[in-house]
C-alpha positions as CSV (number, residue, x, y, z in Angstrom):
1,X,142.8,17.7,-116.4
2,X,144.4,21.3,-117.8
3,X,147.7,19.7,-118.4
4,X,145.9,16.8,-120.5
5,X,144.4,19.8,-122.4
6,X,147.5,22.2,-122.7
7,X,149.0,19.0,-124.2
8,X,146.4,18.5,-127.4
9,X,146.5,22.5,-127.9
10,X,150.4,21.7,-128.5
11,X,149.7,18.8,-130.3
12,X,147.4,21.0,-132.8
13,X,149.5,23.7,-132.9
14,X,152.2,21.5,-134.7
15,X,149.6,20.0,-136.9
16,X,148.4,23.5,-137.7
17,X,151.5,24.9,-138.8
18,X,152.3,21.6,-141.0
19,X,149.1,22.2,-142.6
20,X,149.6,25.8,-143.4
21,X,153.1,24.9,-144.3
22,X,151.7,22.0,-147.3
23,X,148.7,25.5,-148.1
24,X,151.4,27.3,-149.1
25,X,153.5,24.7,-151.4
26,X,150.6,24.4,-153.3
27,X,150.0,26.7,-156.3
28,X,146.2,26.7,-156.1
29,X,145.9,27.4,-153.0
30,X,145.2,31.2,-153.2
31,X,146.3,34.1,-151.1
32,X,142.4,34.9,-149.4
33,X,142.2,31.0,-148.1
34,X,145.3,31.8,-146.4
35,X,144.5,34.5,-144.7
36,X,140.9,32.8,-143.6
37,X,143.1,30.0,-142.3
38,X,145.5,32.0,-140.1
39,X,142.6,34.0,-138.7
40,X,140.5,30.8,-137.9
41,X,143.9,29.5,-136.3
42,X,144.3,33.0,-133.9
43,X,140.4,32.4,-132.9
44,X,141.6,29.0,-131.4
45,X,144.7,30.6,-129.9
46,X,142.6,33.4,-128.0
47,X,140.1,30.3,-126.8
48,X,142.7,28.4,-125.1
49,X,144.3,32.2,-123.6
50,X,141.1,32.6,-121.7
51,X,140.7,29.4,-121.1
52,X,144.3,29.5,-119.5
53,X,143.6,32.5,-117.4
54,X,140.4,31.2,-115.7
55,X,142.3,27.8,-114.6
56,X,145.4,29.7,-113.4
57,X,142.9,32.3,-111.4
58,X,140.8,29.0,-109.5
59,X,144.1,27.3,-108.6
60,X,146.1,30.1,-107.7
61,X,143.1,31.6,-105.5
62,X,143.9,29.1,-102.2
63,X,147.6,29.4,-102.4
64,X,147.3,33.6,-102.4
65,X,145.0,32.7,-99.5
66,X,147.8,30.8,-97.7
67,X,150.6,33.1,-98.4
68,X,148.6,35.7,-96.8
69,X,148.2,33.5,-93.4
70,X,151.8,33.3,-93.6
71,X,152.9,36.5,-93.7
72,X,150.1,37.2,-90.9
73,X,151.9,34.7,-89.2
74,X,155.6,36.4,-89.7
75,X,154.5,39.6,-88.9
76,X,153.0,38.8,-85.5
77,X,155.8,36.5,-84.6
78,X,157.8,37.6,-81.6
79,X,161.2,39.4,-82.5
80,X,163.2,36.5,-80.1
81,X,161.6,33.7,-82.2
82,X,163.0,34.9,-85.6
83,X,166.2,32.7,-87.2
84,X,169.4,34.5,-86.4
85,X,171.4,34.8,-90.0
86,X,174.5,35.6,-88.5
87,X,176.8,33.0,-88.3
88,X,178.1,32.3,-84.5
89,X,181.5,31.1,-84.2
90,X,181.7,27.4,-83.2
91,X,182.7,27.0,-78.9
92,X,185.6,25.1,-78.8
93,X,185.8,22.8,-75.7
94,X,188.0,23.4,-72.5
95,X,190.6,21.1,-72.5
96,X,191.3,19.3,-69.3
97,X,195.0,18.3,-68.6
98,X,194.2,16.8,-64.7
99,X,195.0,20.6,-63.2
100,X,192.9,21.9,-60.9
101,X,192.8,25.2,-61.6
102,X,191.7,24.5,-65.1
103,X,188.2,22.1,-63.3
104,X,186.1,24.8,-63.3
105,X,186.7,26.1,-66.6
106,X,186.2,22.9,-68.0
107,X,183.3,21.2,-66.2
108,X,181.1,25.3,-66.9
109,X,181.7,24.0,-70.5
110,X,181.4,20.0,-70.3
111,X,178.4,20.4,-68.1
112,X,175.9,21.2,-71.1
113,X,176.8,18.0,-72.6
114,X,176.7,16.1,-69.8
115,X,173.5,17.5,-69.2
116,X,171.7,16.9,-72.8
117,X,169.4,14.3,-72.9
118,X,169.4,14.3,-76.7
119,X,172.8,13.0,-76.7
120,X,173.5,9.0,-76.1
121,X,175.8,8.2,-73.5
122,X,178.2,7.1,-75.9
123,X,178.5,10.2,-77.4
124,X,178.9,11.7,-74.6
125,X,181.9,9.3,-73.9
126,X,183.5,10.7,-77.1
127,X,183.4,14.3,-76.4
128,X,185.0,13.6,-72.8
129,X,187.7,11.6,-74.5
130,X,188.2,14.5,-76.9
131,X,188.4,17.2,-74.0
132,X,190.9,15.3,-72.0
133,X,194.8,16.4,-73.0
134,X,196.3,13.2,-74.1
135,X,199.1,11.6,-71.7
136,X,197.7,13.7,-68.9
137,X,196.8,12.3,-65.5
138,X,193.2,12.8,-66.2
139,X,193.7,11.0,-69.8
140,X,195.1,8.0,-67.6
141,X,191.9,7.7,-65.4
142,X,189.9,8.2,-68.9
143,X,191.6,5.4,-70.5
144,X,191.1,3.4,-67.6
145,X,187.5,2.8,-68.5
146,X,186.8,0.8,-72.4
147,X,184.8,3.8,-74.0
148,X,181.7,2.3,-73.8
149,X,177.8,3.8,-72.9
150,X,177.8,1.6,-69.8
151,X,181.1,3.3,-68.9
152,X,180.3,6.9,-68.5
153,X,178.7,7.6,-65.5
154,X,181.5,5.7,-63.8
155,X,184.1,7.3,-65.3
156,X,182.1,11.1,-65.0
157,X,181.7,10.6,-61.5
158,X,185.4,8.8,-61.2
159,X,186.4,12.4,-62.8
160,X,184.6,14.3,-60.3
161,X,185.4,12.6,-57.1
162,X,188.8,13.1,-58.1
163,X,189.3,16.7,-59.5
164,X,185.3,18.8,-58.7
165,X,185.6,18.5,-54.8
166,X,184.8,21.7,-53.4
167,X,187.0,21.7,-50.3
168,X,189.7,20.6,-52.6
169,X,189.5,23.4,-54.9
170,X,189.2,25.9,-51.9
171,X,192.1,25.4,-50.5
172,X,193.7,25.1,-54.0
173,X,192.4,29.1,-54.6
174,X,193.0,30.0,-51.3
175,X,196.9,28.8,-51.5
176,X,196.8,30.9,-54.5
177,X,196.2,33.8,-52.5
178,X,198.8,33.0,-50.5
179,X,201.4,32.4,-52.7
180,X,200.3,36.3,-53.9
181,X,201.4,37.2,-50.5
182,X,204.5,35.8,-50.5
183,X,205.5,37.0,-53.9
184,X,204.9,40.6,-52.6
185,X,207.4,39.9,-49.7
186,X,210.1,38.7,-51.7
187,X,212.7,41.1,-52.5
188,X,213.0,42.3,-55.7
189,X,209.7,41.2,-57.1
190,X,207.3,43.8,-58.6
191,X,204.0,42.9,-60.0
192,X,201.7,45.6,-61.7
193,X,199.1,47.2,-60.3
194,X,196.3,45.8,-63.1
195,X,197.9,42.7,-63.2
196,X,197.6,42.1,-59.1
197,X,193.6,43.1,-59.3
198,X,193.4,40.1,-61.7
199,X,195.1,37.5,-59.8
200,X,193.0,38.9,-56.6
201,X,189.8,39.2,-58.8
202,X,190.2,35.9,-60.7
203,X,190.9,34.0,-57.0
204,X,187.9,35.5,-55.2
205,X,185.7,34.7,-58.3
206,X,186.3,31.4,-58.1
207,X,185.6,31.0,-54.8
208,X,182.4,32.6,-55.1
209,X,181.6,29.8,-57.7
210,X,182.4,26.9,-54.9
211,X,180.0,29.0,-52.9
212,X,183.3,30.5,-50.4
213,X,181.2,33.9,-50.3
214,X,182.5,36.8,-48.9
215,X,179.6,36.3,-46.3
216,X,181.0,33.5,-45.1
217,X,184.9,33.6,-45.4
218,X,184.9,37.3,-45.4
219,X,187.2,37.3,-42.3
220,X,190.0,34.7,-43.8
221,X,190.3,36.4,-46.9
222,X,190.4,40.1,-46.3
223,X,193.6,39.7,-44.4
224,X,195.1,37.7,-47.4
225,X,194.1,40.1,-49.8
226,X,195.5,43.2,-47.7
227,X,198.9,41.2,-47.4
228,X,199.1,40.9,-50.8
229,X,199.1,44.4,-51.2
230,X,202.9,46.7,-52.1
231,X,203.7,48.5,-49.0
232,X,203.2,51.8,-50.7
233,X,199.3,51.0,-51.5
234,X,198.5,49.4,-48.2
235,X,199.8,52.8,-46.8
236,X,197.1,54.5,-49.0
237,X,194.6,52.1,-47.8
238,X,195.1,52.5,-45.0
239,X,194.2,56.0,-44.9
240,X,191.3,55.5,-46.8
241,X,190.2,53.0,-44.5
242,X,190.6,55.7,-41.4
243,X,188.5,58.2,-43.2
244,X,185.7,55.8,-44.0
245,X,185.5,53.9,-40.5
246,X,184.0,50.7,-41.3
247,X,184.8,47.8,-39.7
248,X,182.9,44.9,-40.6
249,X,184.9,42.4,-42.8
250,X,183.0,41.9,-45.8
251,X,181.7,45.7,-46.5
252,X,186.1,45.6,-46.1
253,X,187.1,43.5,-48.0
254,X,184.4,44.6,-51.4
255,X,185.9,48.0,-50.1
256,X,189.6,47.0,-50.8
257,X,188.7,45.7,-54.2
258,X,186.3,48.9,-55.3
259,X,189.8,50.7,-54.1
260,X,192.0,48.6,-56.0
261,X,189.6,48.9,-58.9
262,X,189.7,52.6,-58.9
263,X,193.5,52.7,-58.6
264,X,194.0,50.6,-61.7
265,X,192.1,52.9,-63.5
266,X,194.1,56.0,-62.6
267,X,197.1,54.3,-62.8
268,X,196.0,53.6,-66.6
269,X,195.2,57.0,-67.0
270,X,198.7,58.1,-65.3
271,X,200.4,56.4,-68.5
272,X,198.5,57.3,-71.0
273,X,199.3,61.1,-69.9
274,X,202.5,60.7,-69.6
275,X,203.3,58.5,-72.8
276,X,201.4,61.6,-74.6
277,X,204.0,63.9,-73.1
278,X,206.7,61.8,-73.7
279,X,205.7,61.6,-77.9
280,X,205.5,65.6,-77.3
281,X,209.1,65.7,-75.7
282,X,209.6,63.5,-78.6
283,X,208.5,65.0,-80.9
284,X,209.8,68.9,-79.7
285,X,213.5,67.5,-79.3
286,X,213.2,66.2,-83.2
287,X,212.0,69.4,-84.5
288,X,214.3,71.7,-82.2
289,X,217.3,69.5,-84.1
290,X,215.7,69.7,-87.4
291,X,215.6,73.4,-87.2
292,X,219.4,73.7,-85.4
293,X,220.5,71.7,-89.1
294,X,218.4,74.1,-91.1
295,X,219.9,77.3,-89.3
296,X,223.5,75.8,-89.7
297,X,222.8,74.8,-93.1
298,X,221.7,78.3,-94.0
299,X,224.0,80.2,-91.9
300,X,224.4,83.7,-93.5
301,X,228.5,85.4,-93.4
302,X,228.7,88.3,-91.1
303,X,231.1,91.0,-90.5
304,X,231.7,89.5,-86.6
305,X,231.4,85.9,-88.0
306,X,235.1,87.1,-90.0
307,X,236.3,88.8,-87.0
308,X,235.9,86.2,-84.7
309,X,236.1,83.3,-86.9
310,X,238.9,81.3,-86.3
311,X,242.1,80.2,-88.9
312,X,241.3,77.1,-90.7
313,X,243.9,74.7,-90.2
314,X,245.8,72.4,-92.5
315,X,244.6,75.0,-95.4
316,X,247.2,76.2,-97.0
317,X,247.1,78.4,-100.3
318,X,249.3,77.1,-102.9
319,X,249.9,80.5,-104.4
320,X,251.2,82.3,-101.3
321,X,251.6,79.4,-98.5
322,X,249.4,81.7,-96.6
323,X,246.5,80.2,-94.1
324,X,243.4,80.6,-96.6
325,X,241.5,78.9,-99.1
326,X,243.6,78.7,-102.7
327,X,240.3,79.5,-104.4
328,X,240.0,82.9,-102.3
329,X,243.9,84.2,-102.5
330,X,244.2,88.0,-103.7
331,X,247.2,87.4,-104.9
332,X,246.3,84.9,-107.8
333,X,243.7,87.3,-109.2
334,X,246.8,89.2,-109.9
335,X,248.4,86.0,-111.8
336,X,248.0,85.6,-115.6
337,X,246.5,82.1,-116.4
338,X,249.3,80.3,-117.6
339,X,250.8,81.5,-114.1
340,X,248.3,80.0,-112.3
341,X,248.7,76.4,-114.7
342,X,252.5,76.4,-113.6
343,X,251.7,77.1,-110.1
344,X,249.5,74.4,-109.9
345,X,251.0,71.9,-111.8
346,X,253.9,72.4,-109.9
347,X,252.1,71.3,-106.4
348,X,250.4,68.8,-108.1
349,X,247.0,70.6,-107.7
350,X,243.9,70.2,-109.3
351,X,242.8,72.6,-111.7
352,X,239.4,72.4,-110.7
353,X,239.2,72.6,-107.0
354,X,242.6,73.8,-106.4
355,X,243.6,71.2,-103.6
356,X,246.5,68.5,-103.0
357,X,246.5,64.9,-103.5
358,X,243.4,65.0,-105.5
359,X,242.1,62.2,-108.1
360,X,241.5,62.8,-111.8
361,X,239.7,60.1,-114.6
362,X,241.4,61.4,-117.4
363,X,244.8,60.1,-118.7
364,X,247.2,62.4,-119.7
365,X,249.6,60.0,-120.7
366,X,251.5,60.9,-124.3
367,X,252.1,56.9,-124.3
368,X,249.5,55.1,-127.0
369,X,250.4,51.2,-125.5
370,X,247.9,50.4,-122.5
371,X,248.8,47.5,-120.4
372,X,246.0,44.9,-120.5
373,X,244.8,43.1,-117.8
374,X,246.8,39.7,-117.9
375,X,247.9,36.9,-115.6
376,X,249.8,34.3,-115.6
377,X,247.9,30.3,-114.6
378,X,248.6,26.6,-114.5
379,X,246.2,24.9,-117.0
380,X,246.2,20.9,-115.9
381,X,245.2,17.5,-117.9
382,X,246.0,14.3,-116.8
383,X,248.9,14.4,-115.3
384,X,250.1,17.6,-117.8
385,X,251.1,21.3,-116.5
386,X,251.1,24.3,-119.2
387,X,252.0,27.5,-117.5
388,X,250.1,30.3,-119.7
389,X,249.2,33.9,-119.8
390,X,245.8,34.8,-119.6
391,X,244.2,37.7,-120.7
392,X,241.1,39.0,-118.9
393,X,238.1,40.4,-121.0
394,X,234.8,41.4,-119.0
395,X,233.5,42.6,-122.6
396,X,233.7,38.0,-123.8
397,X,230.9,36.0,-122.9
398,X,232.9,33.3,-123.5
399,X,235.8,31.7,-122.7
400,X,238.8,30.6,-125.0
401,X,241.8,28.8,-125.7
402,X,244.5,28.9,-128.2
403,X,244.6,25.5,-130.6
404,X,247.9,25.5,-129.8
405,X,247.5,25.2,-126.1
406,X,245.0,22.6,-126.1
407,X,247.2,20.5,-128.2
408,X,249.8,20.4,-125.4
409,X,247.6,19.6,-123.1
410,X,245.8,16.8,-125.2
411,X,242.5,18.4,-124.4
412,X,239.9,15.9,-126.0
413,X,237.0,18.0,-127.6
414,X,233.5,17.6,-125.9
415,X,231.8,19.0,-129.2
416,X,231.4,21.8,-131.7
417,X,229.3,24.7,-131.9
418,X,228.8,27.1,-134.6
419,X,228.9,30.8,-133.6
420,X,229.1,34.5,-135.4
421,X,231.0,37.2,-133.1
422,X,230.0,40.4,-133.1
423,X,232.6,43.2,-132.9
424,X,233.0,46.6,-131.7
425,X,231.3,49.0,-133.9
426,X,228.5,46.3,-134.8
427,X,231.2,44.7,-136.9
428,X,229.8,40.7,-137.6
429,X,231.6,37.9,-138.4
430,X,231.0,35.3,-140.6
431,X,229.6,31.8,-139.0
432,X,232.7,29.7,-137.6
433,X,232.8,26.8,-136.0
434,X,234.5,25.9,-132.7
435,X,235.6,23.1,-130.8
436,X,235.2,23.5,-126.6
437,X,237.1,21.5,-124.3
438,X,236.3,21.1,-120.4
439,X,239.7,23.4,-119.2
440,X,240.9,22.6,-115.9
441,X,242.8,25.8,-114.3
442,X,244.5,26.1,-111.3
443,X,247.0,29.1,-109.5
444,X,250.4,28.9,-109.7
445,X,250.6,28.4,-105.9
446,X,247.7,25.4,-106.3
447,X,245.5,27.4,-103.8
448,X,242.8,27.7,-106.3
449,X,241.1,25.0,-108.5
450,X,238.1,26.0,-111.4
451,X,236.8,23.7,-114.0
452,X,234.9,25.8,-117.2
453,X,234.0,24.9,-120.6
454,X,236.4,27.2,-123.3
455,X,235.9,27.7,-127.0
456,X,238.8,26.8,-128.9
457,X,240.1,29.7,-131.0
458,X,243.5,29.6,-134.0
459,X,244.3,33.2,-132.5
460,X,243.1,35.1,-129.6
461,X,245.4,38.1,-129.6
462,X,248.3,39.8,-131.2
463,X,251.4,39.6,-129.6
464,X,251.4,41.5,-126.4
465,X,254.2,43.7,-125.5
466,X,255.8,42.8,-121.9
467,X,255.8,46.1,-119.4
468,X,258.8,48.1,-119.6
469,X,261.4,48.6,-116.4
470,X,260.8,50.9,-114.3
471,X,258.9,52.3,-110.9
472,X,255.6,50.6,-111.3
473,X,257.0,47.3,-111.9
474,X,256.9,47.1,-107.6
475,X,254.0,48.7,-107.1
476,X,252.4,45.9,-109.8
């Protein structure tokens, strides 16, 4: 009924504001009847306010009443009963692959499906087919049975007889244990101390869960657990055993395993000691050498360092052939300069150091020609060999070829390109345009083959001046 009524107050609103709109096109209509109209137009406004505010306090009344009941409710709910909002991580399901070590592991998680009645049979066919490894022995007698509702309990207890016999998984656990035993008599094989307490822990467990108790069996297994002992620690139980007195099997055998507990933890604490010494020893050694290289580095000249220091050998001081450094020699402090030069250049020393057979950048050379690097290749073209001279410039990012050359070769042009070269110095060319050929090179020997695109060019370099006779004609 309110929204019916909400809807005409917008419906004269609209025709309200149209009406006041024409009021104030016309001219006659004078300033004072305006005024009277909004006001009369507000009055109707504040009607339907408190008219608005009565409605909204009678409806809203029974769902404040509610809310309240609600949170009533929340508050005295139990803590347990409350939604978790963490998110739990999905359980993934045991895989079975037909071993029966893996039975109980799998059937302590299968079991819970097996066991909801929510679930159809079918269903529960599924997730058995899906935690069965495929091309198992267990996935053979799963396949065996069409995966249908009808088929499950068959195949559930065909699973069961087969793999979930208890005697059959005691003796499986129990040869375990034995084959413990004969690990520790083999020569040569060493198992940890943690990693023994699990095996013997893991084994015992299990046969607790096919109800072997220690009750019961206590007998059987404390001797199998006590052979699977190292010599060395049945010594020490041994002795432990003689100071306690006790000789009933079971209060024994949860003995042994309180005894093996306790030595696992000591043994962890043994190696965390000693692996903290060891990053000390470490850690000392590094710093003693560290400070040996510092004192050597800033070893200080003494008076008995020169008396007992020793001649340096192969030094030899070009001045006056004497065993010392040249750069220390009394007698060139004596020498003029240009005495020293002659001496020097003389042996072929270097004016810096002062020492033999030393290298130097700088070209003294009084000769302005410098030999370019240059050799000579085999350029190819159908059947065509050009022997040429090639000069070698890592400052070109391209490649060229005289016109001349590719003329004798009858090198057919694979296009033009126009290009501007820029010189040493920021010197530019004009544009020019250039033919490139695909060049096929090869070494004079024919060991070496290269195919490369080259820019053909009228002149690539002046003439260049063959090396003159002499000594470094072998040695190039």
């Amino acid at each position: 009924m309110f929204e019916v009524f909400k809807g005409k107050v917008c419906e004269l609103d609209e025709l309200d504001q149209q009406i006041f709109q024409r009021m104030q096109d016309a001219e006659e209509i004078t300033e004072e009847v305006l005024s009277e109209e909004i006001e009369n137009a507000d009055e109707y406004r504040i009607k339907y306010q408190r008219m608005k505010l009565r409605v909204s306090r009678i409806v809203e009344a029974p769902l404040l009443h509610t809310r309240s009941n609600e949170s009533l409710n929340v508050i005295t709910t139990p803590p347990h009963t409350q939604d978790k909002r963490f998110k739990l991580p999905k359980i993934e399901l045991q895989k079975f692959s037909g071993d029966l070590k893996e039975w109980l592991k799998f059937w302590s998680l299968f079991k819970n499906i097996h066991e909801d009645g929510s679930l159809s049979k079918g269903d529960k066919f599924q997730y058995l087919v899906q935690a069965i490894v495929e091309g198992s022995k267990a996935s053979e007698l799963i396949n065996s049975f069409p995966p249908i509702a009808e088929n499950y309990d068959k195949a559930i207890d065909r699973l069961r007889d087969r793999y979930g016999k208890s005697d059959l998984l005691i003796e499986v656990y129990v040869r375990e244990l034995l084959k413990l035993v004969l690990n520790t008599v083999k020569v040569g094989s060493k198992i940890s101390m943690a990693s023994l307490y699990d095996k013997l822990e893991t084994q015992l467990r299990a046969l607790e869960s096919l109800n072997v108790t220690t009750e019961m069996c206590a007998a059987m297994l404390y001797p199998l657990v006590e052979s699977a002992l190292p010599e060395d620690l049945l010594r020490v139980w041994q002795r432990n055993t003689t100071s306690t007195g006790t000789d009933d099997a079971k209060d024994r055998l949860s003995g042994l395993m309180d005894f093996l507990q306790k030595e696992v933890t000591a043994e962890e604490r043994i190696a965390m000691a000693v692996q903290r010494f060891d990053d000390k020893a470490v850690f000392k050694e590094i710093k003693e050498s560290k400070g040996k290289q510092k004192l050597q580095s800033n070893k200080v000249a003494s008076a008995s360092g020169l008396i007992n220091a020793k001649p340096l050998q192969g030094v030899e001081c070009i001045f006056c052939s004497e065993k010392h450094d040249s750069s220390s020699c009394i007698k060139a402090k004596t020498m003029s300069l240009e005495e020293r030069q002659k001496i020097a250049r003389n042996m072929n020393a270097c004016f810096n150091c002062l020492k033999l057979e030393g290298q130097n950048l700088a070209s003294l050379s009084k000769e302005p020609e410098v030999f370019l690097q240059t050799l000579r290749v085999c350029l190819v073209n159908a059947g065509v060999k050009l022997q040429v001279r090639a000069l070698i410039n890592t400052g070109s990012h391209y490649s060229y070829i005289s016109e001349r050359v590719a003329k004798k070769l009858r090198y057919e042009p694979m296009g033009k390109r126009t290009m501007i070269h820029l010189l040493f110095g920021g010197t530019q060319t004009r544009p020019q345009e250039h033919q490139y050929y695909n060049v096929h090179l090869r070494s004079l020997d024919g060991s070496c083959d290269y195919e490369f695109m080259a820019y053909q060019q009228d002149t690539i370099c002046q003439d260049i001046p063959r090396v003159s006779g002499g000594p470094w004609i072998q040695e190039l």
